[in-house]
N, C-alpha and C positions, 0 to 999 in steps of 0.2 A: 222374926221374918218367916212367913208360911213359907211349905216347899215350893207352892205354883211359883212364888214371886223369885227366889233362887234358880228356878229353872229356866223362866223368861229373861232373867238376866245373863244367863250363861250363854241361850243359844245368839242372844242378843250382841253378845261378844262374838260369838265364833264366826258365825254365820259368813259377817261381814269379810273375816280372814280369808275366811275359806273360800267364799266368792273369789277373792285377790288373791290367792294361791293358784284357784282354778284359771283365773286368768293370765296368770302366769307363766302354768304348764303350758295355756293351748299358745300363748306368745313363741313360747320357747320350742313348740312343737311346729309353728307356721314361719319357723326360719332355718328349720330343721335342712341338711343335704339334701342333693336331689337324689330323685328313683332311679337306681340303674335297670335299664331294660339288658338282657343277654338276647341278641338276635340269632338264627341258627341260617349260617349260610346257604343251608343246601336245599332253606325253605326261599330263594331270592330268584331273581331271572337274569339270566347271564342275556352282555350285550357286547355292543362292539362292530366291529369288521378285522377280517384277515387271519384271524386265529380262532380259538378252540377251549370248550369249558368240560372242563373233568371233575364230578364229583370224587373226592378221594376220602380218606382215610385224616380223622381230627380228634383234636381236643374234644369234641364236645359230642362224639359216638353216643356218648352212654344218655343222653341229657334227647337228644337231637333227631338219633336214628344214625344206622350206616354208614360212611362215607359224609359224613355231614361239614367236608371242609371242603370247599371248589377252587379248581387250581385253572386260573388262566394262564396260555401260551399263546404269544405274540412271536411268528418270523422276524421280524424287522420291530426297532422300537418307534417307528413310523405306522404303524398299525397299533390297533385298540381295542385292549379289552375289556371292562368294567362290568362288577354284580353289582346290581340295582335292588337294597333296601327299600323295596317301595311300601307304600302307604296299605296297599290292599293283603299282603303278606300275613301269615300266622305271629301274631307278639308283638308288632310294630304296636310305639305307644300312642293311643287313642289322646286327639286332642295336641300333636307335636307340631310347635310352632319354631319359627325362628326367634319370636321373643322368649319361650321360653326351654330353649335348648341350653342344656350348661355342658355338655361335654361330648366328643363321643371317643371313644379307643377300639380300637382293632387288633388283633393279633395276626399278622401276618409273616410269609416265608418271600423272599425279594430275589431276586436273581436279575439282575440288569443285563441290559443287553451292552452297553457303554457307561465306562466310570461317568457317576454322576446322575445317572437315570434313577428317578426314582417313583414310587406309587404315589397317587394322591385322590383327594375327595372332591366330589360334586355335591351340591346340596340345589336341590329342583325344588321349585316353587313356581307360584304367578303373584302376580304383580296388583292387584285391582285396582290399586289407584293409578296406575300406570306414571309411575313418575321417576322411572327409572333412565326415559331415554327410548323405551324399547319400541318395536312398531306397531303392539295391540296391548290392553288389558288383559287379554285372554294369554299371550305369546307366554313361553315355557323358560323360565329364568334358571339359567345356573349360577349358584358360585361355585369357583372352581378354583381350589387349592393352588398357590402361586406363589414359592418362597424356598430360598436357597436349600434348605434341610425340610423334610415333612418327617423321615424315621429316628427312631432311637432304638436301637435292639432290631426286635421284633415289633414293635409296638407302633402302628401309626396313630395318633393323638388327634384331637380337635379342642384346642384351647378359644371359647370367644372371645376373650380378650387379647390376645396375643397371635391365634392362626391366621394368616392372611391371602384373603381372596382377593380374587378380580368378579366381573360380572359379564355374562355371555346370553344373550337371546338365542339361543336354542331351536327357535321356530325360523327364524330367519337368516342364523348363524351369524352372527356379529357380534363383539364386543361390545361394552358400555360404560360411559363413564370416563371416558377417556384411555381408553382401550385395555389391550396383555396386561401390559408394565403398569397399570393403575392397581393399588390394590390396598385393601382397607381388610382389617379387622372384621368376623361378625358383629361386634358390639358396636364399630365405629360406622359399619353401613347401617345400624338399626340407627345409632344418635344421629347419621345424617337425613335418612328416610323413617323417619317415625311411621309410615302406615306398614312397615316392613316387619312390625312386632308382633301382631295379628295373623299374619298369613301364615298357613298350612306346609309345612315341610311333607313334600308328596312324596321324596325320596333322598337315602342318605346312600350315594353310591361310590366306591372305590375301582379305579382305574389306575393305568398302567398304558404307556404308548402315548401314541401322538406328537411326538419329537419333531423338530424342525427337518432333519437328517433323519438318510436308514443308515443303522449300522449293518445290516447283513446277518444280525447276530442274534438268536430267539431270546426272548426277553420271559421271564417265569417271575406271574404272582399268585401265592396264593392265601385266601383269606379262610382263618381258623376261626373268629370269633368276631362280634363284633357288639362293643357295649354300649347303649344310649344312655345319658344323662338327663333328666327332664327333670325343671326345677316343680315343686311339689305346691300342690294349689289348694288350699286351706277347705276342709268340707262347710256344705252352710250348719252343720249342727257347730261345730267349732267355733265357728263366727260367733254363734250365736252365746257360746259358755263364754267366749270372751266379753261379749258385752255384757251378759250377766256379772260376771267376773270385776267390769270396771265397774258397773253401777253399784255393787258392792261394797268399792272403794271409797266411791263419795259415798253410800248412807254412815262408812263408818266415821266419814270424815264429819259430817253433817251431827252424827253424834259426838263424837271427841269434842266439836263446838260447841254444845248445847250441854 
């Protein structure tokens, strides 16, 4: 047997693997964790009524700049303070949607004003399809963190399958859904409003206040860190070695037949 005919038979073998190896990796690589973004507070816009925002002294100096951890103070935990992770900010991640948010975590310092009180998350959006209930497609949707514990430690967490929200028209100030005490999962409001997976996470903000009661009593949050989880979206070169990768599969199946 000449060498051309041992060589055509060799790459004749491999080739096909290799395709299916290759498709393999990029399988194994488009299921892969999501991206953690690290946000830096001190690059956010403080909001609220009735209290007061302090850049101070953080975790994240070295990474961030000066003072890069902001501390709100609330008089009363009838007053409101919240930093607003918005969309237009330095490192928010490009393309952040509610369908494909998988996490976020915070490191914060708590100080209540009354046992029990404690920080939580807003996640702002709109609605296009409007089928939420609310009084425009354009109107400004919150979900808004609503459940007996939101801390552990230091850490405030955003589990989609397990954190649970209510839903708030923001433009109009009303609830939705069947008001406060209604409250679903981010996963369980995407599987009820399927147009809800598409839309633009405009900002991921953390507050403090707004109790039913004042306590009288200054109420301190401050946030040191704050991490976004966004599930990883396959590039079209990738796609593309996968499908090179399957088609490889079947030429080699096509020959095992023949």
């Amino acid at each position: 047997m000449s060498t051309k005919s041992l060589k055509f038979r060799f790459f004749k073998q491999i080739l096909p693997s290799s395709a299916a190896a290759v498709a393999l990796l990029c399988l194994i690589g488009m299921t892969s964790p999501a991206r953690a973004v690290v946000l830096c507070p001190n690059a956010t816009t403080p909001g609220g009524f009735g209290g007061t925002s302090t850049n101070v002294s953080g975790p994240l100096d070295g990474t961030c700049g000066p003072n890069s951890a902001v501390q709100l103070i609330i008089p009363t935990n009838a007053d409101y303070g919240k930093l607003q992770f918005n969309s237009g900010m330095t490192g928010y991640p490009a393309g952040l949607t509610l369908g494909n948010l998988s996490g976020l975590s915070a490191n914060v310092d708590f100080t209540p004003g009354v046992t029990g009180d404690q920080p939580y998350y807003l996640l702002a959006f709109t609605d296009s399809s409007n089928s939420l209930g609310q009084a425009s497609a354009t109107d400004q949707i919150l979900m808004i963190e609503f459940q007996p514990s939101t801390l552990s430690g230091n850490t405030l967490a955003v589990d989609p399958n397990a954190t649970l929200f209510n839903l708030y028209d923001n433009t109009v100030g009303s609830y939705l859904q069947g008001g406060q005490s209604h409250t679903n999962t981010l996963s369980g409001w995407r599987s009820t409003f399927s147009s809800l997976d598409n839309e633009s996470l405009q900002g991921v903000w953390i507050a403090e206040g707004l109790a039913g009661g004042s306590s009288g009593v200054p109420e301190t949050l401050t946030i040191n860190s704050l991490s976004v989880d966004q599930k990883t979206v396959p590039e079209p070169a990738t796609l593309a070695l996968v499908g090179l990768g399957l088609a490889g599969i079947g030429f080699s199946r096509r020959n095992r037949a023949n």
